[in-house]
Wavefront OBJ file of the C-alpha trace (Angstrom):
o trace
v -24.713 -27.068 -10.314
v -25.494 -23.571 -10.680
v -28.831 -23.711 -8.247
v -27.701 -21.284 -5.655
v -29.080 -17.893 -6.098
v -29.798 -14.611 -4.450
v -32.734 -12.070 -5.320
v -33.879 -10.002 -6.917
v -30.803 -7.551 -6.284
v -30.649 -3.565 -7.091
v -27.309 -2.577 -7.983
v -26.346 0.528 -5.943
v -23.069 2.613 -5.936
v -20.902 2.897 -2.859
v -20.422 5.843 -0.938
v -19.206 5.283 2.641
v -19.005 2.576 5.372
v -20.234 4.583 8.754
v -19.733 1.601 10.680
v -18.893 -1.996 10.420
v -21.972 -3.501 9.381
v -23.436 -0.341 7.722
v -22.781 1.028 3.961
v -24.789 4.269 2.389
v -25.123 4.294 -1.117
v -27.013 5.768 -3.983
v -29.630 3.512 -5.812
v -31.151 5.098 -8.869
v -34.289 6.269 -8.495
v -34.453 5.618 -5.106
v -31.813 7.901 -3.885
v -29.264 7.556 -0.900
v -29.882 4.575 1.379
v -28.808 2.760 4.138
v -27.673 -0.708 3.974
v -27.160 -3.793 6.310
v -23.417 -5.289 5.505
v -23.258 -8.613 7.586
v -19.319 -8.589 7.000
v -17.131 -7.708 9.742
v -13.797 -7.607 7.373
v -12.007 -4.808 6.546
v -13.048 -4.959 2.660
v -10.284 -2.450 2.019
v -9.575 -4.207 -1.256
v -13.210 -4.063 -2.533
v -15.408 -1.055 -0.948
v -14.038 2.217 -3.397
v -15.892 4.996 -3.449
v -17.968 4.396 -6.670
v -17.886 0.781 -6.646
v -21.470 -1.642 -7.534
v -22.840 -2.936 -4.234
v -25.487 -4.981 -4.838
v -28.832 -5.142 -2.054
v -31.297 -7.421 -1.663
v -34.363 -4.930 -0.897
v -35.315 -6.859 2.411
v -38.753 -4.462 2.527
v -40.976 -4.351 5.997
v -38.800 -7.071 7.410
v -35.640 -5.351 6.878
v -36.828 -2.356 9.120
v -38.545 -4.293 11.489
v -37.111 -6.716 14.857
v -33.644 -5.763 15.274
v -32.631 -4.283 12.205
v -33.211 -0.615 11.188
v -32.242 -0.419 7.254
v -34.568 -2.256 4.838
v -32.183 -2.924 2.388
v -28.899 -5.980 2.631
v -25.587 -5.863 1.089
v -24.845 -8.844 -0.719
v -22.078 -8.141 -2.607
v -19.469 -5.702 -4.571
v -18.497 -5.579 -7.712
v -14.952 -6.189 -9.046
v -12.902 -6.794 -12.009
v -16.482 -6.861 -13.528
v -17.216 -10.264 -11.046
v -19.423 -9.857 -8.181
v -17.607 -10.785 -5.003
v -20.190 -12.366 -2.470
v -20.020 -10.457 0.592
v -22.714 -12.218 2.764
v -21.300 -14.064 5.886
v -24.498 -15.245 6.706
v -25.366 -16.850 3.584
v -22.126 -17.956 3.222
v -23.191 -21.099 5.152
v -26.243 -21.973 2.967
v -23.848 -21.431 -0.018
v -21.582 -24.260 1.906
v -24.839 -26.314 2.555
v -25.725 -26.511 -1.270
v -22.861 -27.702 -2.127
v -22.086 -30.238 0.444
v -25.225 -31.507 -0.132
v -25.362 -31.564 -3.504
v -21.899 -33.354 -3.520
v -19.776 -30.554 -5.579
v -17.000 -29.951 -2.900
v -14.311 -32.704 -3.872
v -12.606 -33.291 -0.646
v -16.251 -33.542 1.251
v -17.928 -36.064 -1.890
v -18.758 -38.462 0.623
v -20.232 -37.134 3.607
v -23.308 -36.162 4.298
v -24.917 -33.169 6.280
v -26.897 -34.143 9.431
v -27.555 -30.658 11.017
v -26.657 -27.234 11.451
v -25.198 -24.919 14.329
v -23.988 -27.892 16.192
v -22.401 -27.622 19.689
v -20.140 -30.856 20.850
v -20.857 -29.811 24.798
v -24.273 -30.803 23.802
v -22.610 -34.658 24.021
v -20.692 -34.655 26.390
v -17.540 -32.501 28.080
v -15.502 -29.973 26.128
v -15.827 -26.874 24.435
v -18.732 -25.177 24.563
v -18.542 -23.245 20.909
v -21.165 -23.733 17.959
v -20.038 -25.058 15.122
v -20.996 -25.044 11.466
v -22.222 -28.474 10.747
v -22.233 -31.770 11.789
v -21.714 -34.125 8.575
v -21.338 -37.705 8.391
v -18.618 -39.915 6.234
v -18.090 -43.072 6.087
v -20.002 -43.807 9.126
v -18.024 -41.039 11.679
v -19.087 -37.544 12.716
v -17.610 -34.923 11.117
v -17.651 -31.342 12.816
v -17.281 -28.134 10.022
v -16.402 -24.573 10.648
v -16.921 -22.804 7.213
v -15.624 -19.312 6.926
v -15.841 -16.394 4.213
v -13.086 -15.325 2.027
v -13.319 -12.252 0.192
v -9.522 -11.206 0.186
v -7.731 -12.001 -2.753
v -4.742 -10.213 -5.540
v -3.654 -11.829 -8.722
v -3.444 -15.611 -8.094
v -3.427 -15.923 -3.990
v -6.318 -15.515 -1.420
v -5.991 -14.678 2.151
v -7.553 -15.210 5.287
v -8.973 -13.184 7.408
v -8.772 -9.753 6.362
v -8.932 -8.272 9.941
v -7.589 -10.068 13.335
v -10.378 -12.576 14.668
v -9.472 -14.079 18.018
v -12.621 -15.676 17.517
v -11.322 -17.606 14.727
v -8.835 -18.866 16.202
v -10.499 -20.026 19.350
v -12.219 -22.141 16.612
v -8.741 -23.868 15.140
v -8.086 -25.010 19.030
v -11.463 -26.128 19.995
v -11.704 -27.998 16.641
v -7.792 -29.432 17.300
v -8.901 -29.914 21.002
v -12.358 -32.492 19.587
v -9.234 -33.737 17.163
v -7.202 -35.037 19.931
v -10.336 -36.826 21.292
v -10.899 -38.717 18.641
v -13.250 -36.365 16.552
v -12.976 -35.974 13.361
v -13.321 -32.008 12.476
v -12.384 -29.811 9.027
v -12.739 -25.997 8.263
v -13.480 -25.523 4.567
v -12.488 -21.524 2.856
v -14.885 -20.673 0.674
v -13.116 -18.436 -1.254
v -15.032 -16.163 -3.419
v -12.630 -15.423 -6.172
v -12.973 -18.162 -8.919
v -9.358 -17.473 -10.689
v -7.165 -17.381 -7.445
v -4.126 -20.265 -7.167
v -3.211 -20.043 -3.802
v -4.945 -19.870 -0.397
v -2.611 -18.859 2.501
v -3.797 -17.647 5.965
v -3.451 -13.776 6.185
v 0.075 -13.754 8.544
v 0.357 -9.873 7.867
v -2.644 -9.066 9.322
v -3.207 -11.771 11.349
v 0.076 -13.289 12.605
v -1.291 -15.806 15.700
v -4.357 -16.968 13.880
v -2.062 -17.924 11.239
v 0.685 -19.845 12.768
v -2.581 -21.464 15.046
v -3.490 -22.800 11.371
v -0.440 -23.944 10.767
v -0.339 -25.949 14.620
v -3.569 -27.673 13.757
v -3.625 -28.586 10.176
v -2.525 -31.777 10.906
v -4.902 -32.761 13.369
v -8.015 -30.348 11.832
v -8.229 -31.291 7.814
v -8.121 -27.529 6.277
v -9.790 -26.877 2.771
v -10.142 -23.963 0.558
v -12.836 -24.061 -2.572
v -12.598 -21.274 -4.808
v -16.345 -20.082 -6.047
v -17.759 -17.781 -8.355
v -20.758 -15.410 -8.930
v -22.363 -13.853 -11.910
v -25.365 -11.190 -12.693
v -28.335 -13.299 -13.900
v -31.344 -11.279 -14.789
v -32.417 -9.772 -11.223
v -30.500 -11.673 -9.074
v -26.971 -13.342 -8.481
v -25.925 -16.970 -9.541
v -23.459 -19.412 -8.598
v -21.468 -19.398 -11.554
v -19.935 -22.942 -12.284
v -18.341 -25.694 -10.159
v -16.354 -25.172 -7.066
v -12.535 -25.616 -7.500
v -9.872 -26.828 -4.928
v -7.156 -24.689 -3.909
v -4.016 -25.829 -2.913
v -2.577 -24.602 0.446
v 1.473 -23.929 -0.245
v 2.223 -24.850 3.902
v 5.773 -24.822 3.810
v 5.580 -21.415 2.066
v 3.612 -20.336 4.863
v 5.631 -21.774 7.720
v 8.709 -19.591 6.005
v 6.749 -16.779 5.522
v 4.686 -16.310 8.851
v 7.247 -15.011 10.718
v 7.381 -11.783 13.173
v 9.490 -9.678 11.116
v 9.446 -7.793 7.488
v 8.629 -3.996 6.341
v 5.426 -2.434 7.305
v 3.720 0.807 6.054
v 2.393 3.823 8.330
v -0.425 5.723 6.912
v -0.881 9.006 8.845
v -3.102 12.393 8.423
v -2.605 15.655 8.664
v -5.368 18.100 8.817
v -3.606 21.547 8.703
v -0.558 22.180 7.577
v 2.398 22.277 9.867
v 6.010 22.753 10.566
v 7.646 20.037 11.944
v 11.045 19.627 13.683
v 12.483 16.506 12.395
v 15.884 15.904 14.360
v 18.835 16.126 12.353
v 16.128 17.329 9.412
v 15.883 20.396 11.043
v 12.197 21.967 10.664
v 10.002 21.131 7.674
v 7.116 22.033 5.996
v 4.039 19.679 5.714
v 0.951 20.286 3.425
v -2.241 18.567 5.023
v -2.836 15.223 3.811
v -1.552 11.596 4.128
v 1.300 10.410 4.583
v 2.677 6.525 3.248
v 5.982 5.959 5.759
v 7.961 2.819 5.078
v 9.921 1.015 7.385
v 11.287 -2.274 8.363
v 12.258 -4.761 11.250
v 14.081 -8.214 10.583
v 12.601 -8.864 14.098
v 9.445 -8.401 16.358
v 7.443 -6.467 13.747
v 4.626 -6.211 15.713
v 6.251 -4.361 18.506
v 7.906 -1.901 16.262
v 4.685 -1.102 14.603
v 2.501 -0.829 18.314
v 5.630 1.698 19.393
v 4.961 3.975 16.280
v 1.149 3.790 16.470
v 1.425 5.311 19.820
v 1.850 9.120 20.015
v 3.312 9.499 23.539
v 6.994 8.508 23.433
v 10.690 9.402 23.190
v 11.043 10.451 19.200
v 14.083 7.967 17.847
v 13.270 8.066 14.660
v 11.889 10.440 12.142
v 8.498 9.265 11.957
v 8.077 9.466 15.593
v 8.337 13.607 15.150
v 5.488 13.779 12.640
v 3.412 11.186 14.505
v 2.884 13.721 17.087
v 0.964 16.005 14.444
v -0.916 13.159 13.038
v -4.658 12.541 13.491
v -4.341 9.055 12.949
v -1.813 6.166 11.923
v -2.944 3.079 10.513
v -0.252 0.639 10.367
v 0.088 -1.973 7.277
v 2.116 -5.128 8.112
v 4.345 -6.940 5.394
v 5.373 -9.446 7.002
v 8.482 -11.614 4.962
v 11.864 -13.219 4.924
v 12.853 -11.384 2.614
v 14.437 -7.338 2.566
v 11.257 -5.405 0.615
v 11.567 -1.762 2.487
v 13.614 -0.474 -0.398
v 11.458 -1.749 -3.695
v 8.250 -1.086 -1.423
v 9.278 2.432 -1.732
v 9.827 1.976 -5.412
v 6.583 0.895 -6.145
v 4.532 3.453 -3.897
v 6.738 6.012 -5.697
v 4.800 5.087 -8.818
v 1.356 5.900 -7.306
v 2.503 9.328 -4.570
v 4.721 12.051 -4.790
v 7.715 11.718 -2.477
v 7.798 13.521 0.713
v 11.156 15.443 2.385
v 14.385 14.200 1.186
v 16.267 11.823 3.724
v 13.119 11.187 5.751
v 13.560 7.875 7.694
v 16.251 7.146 4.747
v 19.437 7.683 6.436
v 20.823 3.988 5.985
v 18.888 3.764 2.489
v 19.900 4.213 -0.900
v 16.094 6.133 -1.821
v 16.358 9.382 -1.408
v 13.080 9.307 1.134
v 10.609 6.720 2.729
v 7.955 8.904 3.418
v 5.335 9.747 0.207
v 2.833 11.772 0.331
v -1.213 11.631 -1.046
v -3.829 14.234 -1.726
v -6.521 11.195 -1.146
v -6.179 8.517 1.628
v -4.286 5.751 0.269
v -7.096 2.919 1.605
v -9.143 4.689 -0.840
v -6.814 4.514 -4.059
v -6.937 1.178 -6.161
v -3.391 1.879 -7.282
v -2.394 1.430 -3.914
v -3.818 -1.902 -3.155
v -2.038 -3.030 -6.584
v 0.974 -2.109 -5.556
v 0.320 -3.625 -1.365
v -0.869 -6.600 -3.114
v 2.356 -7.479 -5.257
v 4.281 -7.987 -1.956
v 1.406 -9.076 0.228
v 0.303 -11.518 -2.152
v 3.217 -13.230 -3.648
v 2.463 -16.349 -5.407
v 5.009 -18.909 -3.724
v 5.752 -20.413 -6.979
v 7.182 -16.588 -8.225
v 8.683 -15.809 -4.742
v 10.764 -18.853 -5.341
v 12.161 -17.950 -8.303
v 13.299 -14.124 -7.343
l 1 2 3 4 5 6 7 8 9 10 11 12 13 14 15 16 17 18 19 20 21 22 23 24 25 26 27 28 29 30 31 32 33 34 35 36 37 38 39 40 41 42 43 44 45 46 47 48 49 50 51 52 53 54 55 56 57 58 59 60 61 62 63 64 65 66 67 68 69 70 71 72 73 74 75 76 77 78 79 80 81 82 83 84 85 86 87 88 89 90 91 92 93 94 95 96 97 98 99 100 101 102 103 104 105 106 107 108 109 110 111 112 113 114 115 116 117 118 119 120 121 122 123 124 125 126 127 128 129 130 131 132 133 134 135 136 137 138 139 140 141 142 143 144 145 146 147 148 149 150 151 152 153 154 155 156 157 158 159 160 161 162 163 164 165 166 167 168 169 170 171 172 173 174 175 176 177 178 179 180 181 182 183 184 185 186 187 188 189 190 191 192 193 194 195 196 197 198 199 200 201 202 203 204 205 206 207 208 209 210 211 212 213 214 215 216 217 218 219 220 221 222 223 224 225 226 227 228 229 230 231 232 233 234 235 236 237 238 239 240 241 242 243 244 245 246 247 248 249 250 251 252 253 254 255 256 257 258 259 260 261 262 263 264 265 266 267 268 269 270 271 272 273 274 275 276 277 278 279 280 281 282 283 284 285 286 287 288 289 290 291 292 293 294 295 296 297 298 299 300 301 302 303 304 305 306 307 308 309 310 311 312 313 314 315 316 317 318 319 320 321 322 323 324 325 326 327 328 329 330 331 332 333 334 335 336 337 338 339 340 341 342 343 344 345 346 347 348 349 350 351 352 353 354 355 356 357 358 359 360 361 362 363 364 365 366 367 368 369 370 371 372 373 374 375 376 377 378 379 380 381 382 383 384 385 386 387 388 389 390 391 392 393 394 395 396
C-alpha cells in the first residue's frame, strides 16, 4: 500500500519564490539554487522563509529541453509532515492507487488510459481529461486535482482562482447530461484533515460551479499522507475518504462577509485621514479589516484600486500604499469585530478610530514590522475563521 515513492530527495531550506514556478533555496553543501516548483497555488500557508523544501536533483535533464534549473520541488515541510507539492505527479500518485484498488469510492473501476479527450469520440468539449476508467462495464471520465490547502481539521480547494478549473466542472457536467458518466477525485495531501470544502473565499464562482454540478459530476476527496524514508519520500498509509459538508457550503458560499487589506508602505508618511485629521505612518504593513453583508467582491475590487473618491478611511492611506493584497472571508456570519481581536494578538494596533467609527474596537487597522503572508501566526489566526469546521460553526 505504501509503493508510491519519490527519489532520492535533498532537503533544502526556503528562501524566496521569484516567480510562480520558481523557488531559490540553500542546500548544504551545495549552496543557493534554483528550483523548478510545478505548483501554480499560492502556497501562502506552507512556503516560510526557513521552511524544508525537498528537490529531486533532476541532473543534465533538469537543465536541458525546456527547463533551465536542474533541481524539482517536490514538497515542503510542515507540522514535521511533508506536504506533496508536485502537480504533475499528483496524477501518477492518483494512478497507483486507482489501480491498485485503495480509493474506496473508485474499488471497482478500472483505468484504461490517460490524458483522454471525449472530442476524440465524437462532438463536445474539446478539453483533456485525467483518465478514462471503466466500472461496471461504463466509461468513466476523471479530473484529479491537487490539494495542498488545509488548517486544523478542513481542506480547501483551490488556493488561488482557476477559471480553468472550473471550465472542467461544466465540461464534465456538460458529458453528464449526455449520458457520461464523469467524477473529480481531491487528493488532499493532509492525512488528519475532516472536512473538504471548495475554497469560496478565494474562489467564489468555482465554488458555487461545484456546488451546480455535484449532482450530475460524482465529487470525491481522499486525504493522503507522506513521510521521509531514507533518501526519498513515501506514501505513508492508506488513503482516507473525506466527507464533503454541502449544505455547509451552500450557506457559506455566499458574496458577502469581512475581508482583510494588506498594504505597504515604504517611507514613512503623513497622511490626511478625513475626520482623523493628519497622521503619522511608520513604513511597513498594514492589516485593515472590514466588512460587507453584501457584494464582497465589489467592495474589495473598489479598495484595491488607488484612483477613486476616498469614502472611507482606508481609501486615504491606499493612495500611499505600494501594494494591497486583499484577503476574502467570506461568511454568514458578523466576524469583522473578533477578526480584529485575534490579529490584535499577533500586530500592534494602528491609529485609534481608524475605519472603527461604528465599532466597539478602538481601531481596525494593525500594523507589522514583517509582511503578514510571511508570519505563521497570521495564517493561524486567518485559518480559525477561514477554516471553520462546520460541525464547531454550528454550535457557536
Amino acid at each position: 500500500m505504501t509503493g508510491f515513492r519519490v527519489g532520492p530527495v535533498l532537503a533544502a531550506r526556503f528562501i524566496e519564490r521569484p516567480n510562480r514556478f520558481v523557488v531559490r533555496c540553500r542546500v548544504p553543501r551545495r549552496g543557493v539554487v534554483t528550483a523548478f516548483l510545478p505548483n501554480p497555488g499560492r502556497l501562502w500557508e506552507l512556503l516560510f522563509p526557513g521552511a524544508t523544501l525537498y528537490l529531486t536533483d533532476d541532473g543534465a535533464a533538469g537543465e536541458g529541453g525546456t527547463r533551465r534549473t536542474r533541481y524539482t520541488a517536490v514538497a515542503v515541510e510542515r507540522d514535521g509532515m511533508p506536504v506533496f507539492l508536485h502537480t504533475h505527479l499528483n496524477n501518477a500518485l492518483a494512478r497507483h492507487l486507482i489501480e491498485a484498488g485503495w480509493l474506496d469510492a473508485l474499488k471497482s473501476a478500472e483505468l484504461v488510459r490517460a490524458e483522454v479527450s471525449p472530442a476524440a469520440h465524437g462532438p463536445g468539449p474539446r478539453s483533456r481529461f485525467d483518465f478514462l476508467l471503466r466500472e461496471n462495464g461504463a466509461e468513466v471520465y476523471l479530473e484529479v486535482k491537487s490539494c495542498t490547502l488545509f488548517g486544523g481539521e478542513v481542506a480547501m480547494f483551490p488556493d488561488a482562482v482557476t477559471e480553468r478549473g472550473r471550465r472542467h466542472l461544466l465540461e464534465l457536467a456538460r458529458l453528464a447530461e449526455g449520458g457520461t458518466r464523469c467524477a473529480v477525485l481531491f487528493l488532499v495531501h493532509a492525512p488528519h484533515v475532516r472536512w473538504f470544502m471548495p475554497d469560496y473565499h478565494t474562489d467564489l464562482a468555482f465554488s458555487r460551479t461545484l456546488l451546480d454540478v455535484r449532482r450530475r459530476v460524482r465529487i470525491l476527496a481522499a486525504a493522503v499522507g507522506f513521510r521521509v524514508e531514507g533518501d526519498g519520500l513515501r506514501l505513508a498509509g492508506a488513503p482516507r475518504t473525506v466527507p464533503i459538508p454541502w449544505a455547509y457550503v451552500d450557506r457559506e458560499a455566499r458574496d458577502a462577509g469581512s475581508y482583510l487589506l494588506i498594504l505597504e508602505l515604504r517611507r514613512r508618511a503623513r497622511i490626511a485621514v478625513g475626520g482623523l485629521g493628519d497622521l503619522a505612518f511608520d513604513p511597513g504593513y498594514y492589516v485593515y479589516v472590514g466588512s460587507a453583508t453584501r457584494n464582497l467582491a465589489a467592495r474589495v475590487a473598489r479598495h484595491v484600486r488607488v484612483r477613486k473618491t476616498c469614502r472611507w478611511h482606508i481609501d486615504y492611506l491606499r493612495r500611499h500604499a505600494a501594494g494591497c493584497v486583499p484577503v476574502p472571508i467570506r461568511s454568514s456570519r458578523r466576524d469583522e469585530g473578533a477578526l480584529v481581536d485575534a490579529l490584535a494578538d499577533v500586530f500592534e494596533p494602528g491609529p485609534a478610530g481608524f475605519g472603527a467609527s461604528d465599532s466597539t474596537r478602538p481601531t481596525h487597522l494593525l500594523k507589522s514590522r514583517e509582511n503578514p503572508l510571511d508570519l505563521p501566526a497570521f495564517h493561524a489566526a486567518l485559518q480559525r475563521f477561514r477554516m471553520r469546521p462546520p460541525d464547531i460553526a454550528a454550535e457557536s
